[in-house]
DSSP file (Angstrom, degrees, kcal/mol; ACC not computed):
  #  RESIDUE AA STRUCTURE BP1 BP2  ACC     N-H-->O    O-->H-N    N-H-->O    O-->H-N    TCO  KAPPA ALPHA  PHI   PSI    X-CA   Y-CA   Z-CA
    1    1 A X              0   0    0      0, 0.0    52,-0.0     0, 0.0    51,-0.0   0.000 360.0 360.0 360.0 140.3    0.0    0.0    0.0
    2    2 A X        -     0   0    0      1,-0.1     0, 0.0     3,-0.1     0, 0.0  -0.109 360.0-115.1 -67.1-179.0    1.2    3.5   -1.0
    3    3 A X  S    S+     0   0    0      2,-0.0    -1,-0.1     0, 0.0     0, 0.0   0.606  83.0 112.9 -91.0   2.5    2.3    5.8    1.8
    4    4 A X  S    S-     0   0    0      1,-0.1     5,-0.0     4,-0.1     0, 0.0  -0.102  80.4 -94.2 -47.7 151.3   -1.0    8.4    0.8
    5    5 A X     >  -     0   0    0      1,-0.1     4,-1.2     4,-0.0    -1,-0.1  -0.198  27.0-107.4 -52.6 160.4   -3.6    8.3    4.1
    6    6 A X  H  > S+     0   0    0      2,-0.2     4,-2.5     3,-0.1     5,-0.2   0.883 124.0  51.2 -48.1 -53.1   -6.4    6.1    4.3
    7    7 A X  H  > S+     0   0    0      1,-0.3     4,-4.1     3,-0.2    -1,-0.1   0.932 103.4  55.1 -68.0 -46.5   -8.6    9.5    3.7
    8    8 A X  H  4 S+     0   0    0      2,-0.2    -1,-0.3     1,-0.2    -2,-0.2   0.813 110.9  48.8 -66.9 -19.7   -6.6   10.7    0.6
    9    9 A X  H >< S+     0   0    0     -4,-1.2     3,-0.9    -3,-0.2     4,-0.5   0.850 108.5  51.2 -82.6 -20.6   -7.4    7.2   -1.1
   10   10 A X  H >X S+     0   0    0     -4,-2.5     4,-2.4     1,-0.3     3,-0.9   0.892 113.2  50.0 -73.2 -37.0  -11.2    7.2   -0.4
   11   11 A X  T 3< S+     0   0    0     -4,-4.1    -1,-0.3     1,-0.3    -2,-0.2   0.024 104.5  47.5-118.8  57.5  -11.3   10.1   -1.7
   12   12 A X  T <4 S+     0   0    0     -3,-0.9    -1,-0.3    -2,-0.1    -2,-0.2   0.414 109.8  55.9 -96.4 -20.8   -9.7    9.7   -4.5
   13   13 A X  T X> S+     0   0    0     -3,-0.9     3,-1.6    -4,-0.5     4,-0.9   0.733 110.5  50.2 127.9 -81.5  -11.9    6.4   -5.1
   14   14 A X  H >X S+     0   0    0     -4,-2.4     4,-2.2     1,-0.3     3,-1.2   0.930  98.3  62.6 -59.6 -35.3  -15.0    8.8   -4.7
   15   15 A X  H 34 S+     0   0    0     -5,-0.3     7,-0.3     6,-0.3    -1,-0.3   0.809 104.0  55.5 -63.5 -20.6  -13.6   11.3   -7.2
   16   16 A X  H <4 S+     0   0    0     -3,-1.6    -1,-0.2     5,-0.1    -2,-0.2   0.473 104.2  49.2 -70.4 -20.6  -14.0    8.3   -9.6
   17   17 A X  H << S+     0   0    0     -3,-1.2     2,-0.3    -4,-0.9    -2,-0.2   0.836 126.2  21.7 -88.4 -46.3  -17.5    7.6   -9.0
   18   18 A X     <  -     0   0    0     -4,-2.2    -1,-0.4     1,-0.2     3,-0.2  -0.977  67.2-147.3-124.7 135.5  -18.5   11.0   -9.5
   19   19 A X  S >  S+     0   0    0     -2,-0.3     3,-4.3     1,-0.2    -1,-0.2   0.936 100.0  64.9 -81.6 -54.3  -16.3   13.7  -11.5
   20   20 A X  T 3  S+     0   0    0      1,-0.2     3,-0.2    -3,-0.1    -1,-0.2   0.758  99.3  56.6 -25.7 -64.2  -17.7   16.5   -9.1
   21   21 A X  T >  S+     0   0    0     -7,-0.2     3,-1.4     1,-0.2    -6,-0.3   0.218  77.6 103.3   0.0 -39.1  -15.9   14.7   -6.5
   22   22 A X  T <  S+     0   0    0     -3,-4.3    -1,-0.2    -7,-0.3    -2,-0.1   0.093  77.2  44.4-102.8  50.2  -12.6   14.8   -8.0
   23   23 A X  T 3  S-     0   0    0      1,-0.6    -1,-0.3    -3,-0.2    -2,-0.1   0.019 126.9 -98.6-127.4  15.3  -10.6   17.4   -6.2
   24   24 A X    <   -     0   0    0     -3,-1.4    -1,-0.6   -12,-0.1     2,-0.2  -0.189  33.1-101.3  93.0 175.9  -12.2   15.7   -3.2
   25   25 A X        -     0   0    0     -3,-0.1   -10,-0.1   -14,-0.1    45,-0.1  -0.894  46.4 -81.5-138.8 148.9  -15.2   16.2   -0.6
   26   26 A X        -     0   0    0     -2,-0.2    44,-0.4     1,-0.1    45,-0.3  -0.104  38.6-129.5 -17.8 123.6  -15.4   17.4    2.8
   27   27 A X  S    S+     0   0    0      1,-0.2    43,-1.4    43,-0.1    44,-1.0   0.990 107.6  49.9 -70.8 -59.5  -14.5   14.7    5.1
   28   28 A X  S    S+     0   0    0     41,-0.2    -1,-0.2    42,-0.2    44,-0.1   0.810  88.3 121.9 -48.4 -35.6  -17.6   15.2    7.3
   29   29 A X        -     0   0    0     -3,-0.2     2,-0.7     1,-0.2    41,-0.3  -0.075  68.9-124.9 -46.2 173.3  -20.3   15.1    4.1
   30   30 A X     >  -     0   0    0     39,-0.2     4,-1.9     1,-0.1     6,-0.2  -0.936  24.5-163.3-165.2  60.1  -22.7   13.0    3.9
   31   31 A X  T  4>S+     0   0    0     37,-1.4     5,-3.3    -2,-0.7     6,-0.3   0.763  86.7  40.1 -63.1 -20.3  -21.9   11.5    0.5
   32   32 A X  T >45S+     0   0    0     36,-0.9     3,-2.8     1,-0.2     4,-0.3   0.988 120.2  47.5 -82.4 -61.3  -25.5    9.7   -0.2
   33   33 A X  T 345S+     0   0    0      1,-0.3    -1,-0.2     2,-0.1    -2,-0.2   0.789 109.3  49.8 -27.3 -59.0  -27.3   12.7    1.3
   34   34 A X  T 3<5S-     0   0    0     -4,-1.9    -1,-0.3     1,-0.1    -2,-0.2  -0.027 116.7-112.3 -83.0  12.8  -25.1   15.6   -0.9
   35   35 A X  T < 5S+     0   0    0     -3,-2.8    -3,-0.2    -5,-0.2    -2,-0.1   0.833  87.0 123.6  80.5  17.2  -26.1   13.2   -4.3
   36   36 A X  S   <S+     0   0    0     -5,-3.3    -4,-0.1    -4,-0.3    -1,-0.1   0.760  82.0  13.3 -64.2 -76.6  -21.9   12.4   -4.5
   37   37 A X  S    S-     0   0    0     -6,-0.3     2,-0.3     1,-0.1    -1,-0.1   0.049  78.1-162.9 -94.2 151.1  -22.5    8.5   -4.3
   38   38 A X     >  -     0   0    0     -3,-0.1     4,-1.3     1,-0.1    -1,-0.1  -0.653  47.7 -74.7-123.7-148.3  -25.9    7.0   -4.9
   39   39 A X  H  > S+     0   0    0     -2,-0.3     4,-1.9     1,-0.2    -1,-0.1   0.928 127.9  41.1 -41.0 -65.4  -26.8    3.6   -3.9
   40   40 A X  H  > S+     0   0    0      1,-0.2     4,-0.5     2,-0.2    -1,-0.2   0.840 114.1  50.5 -64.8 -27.8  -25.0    1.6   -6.6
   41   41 A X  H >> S+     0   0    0      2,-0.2     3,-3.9     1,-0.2     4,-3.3   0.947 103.2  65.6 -85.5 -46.2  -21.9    3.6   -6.6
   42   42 A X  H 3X S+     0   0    0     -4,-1.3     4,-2.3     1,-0.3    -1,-0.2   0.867 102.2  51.5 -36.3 -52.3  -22.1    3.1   -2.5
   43   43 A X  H 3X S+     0   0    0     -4,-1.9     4,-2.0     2,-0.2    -1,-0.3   0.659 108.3  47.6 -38.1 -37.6  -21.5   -0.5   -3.3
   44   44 A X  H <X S+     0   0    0     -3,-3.9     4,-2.8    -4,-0.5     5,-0.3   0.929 112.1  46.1 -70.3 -38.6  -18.6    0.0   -5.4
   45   45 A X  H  X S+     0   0    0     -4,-3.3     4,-1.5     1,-0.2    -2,-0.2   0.951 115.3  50.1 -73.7 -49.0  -17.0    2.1   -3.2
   46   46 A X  H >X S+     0   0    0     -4,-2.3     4,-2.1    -5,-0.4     3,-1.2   0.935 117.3  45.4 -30.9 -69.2  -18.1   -0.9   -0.2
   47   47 A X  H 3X S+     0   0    0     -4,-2.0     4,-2.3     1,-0.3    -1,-0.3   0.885 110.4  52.1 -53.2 -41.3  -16.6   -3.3   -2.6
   48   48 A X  H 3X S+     0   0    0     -4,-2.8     4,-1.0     2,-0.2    -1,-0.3   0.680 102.7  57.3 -39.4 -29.6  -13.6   -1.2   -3.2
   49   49 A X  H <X S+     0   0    0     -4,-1.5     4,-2.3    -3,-1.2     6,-0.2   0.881 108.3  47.3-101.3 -80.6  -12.8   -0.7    0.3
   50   50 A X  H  <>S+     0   0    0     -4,-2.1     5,-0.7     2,-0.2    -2,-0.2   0.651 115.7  39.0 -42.9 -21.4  -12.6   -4.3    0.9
   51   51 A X  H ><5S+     0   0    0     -4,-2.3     3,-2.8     3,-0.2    -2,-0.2   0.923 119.7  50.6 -88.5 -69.2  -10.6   -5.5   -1.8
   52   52 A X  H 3<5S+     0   0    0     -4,-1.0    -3,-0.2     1,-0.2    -2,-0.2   0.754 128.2  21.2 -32.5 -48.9   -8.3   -2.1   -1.5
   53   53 A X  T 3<5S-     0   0    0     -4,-2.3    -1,-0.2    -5,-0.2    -3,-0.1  -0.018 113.4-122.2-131.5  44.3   -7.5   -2.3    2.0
   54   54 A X  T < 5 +     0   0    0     -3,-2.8     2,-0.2    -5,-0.1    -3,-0.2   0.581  62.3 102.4  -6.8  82.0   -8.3   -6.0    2.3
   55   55 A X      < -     0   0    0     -5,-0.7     2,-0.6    -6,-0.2    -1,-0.1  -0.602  61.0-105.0-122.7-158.7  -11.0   -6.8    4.8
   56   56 A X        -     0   0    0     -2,-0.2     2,-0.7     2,-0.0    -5,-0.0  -0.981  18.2-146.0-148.5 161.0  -14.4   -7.7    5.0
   57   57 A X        -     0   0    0     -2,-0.6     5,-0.1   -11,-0.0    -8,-0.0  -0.769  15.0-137.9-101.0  94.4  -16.9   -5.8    5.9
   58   58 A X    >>  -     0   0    0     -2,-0.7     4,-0.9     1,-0.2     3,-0.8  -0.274  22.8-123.3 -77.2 173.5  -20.0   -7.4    7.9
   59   59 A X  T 34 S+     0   0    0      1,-0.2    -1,-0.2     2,-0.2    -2,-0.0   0.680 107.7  65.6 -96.8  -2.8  -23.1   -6.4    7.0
   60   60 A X  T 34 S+     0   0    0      1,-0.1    -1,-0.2     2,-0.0    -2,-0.1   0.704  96.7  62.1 -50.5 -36.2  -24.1   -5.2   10.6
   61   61 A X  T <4 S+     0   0    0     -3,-0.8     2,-9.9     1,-0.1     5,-0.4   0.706  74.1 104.7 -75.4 -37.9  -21.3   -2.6   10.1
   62   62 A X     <  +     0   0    0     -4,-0.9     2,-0.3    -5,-0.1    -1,-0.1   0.169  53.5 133.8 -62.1  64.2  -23.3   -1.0    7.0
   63   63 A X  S >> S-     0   0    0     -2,-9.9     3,-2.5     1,-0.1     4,-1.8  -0.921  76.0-108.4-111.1 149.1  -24.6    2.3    8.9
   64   64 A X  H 3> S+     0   0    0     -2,-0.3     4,-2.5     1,-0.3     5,-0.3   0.884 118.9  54.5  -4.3 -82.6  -24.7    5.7    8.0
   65   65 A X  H 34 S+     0   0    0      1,-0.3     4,-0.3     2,-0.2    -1,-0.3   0.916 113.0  47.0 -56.8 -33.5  -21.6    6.4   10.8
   66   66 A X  H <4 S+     0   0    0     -3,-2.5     9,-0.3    -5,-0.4    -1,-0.3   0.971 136.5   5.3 -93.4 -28.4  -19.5    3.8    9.1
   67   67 A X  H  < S+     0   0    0     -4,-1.8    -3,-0.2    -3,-0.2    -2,-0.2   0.065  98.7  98.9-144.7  19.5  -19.8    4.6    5.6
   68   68 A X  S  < S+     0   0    0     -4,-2.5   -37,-1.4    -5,-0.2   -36,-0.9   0.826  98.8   6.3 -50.1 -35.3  -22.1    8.3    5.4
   69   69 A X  S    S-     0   0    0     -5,-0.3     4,-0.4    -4,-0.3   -39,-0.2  -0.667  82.9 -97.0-154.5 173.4  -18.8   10.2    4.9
   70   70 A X  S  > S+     0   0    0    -43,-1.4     4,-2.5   -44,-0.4     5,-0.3   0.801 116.1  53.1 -65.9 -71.1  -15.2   10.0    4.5
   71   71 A X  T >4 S+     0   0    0    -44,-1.0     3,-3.4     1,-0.3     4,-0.5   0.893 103.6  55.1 -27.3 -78.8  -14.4   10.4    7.6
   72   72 A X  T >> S+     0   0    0    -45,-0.3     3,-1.9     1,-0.2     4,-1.1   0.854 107.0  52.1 -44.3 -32.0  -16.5    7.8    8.9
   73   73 A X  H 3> S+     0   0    0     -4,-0.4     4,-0.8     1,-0.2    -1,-0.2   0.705 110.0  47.6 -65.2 -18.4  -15.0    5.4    6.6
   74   74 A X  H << S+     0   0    0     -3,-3.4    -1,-0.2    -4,-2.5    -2,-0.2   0.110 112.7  48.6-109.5  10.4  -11.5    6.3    7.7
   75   75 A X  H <4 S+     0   0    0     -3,-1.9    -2,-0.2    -4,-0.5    -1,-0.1   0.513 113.4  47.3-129.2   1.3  -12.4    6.1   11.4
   76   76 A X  H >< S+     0   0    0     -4,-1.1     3,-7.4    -5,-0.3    -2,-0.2   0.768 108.2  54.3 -82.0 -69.1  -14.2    2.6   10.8
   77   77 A X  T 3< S+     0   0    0     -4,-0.8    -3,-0.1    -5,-0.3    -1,-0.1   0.778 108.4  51.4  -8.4 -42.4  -11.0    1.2    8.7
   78   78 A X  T 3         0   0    0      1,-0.2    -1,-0.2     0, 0.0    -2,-0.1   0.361 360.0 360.0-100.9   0.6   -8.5    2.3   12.1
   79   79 A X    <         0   0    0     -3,-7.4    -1,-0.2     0, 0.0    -2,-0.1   0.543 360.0 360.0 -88.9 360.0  -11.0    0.3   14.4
């Protein structure tokens, strides 16, 4: 894995689902809420994040706090 953060690769990774995206988003947004991500893209990114930063993901874990925002994604990842 490169030495970029956890945060700088999700959201790079979201700037690829959506072109708006790609000079980044607010760490705190609320990507399905703010129209970055929709559903399906939410999935890639889901999928993404397990194969990228190999784990797996149960499906108890899919809330809003773990995977709303960047942030959250980068503070589930460091649990």
């Amino acid at each position: 894995m490169s030495d970029r953060s956890k945060f700088e690769e999700i959201q790079e990774f979201v700037g690829t689902l959506n072109p708006a995206a790609k000079n980044g988003v607010d760490g705190a947004l609320n990507l399905l809420e703010e129209g970055i991500v929709d559903s399906v893209a939410m999935m890639d990114l889901i999928v993404w994040l397990e194969e990228h930063f190999k784990i797996t993901i149960d499906t108890d874990d899919l809330t809003p706090e773990n995977f709303g925002s960047v942030d959250g994604m980068v503070a589930y990842l460091e649990r």
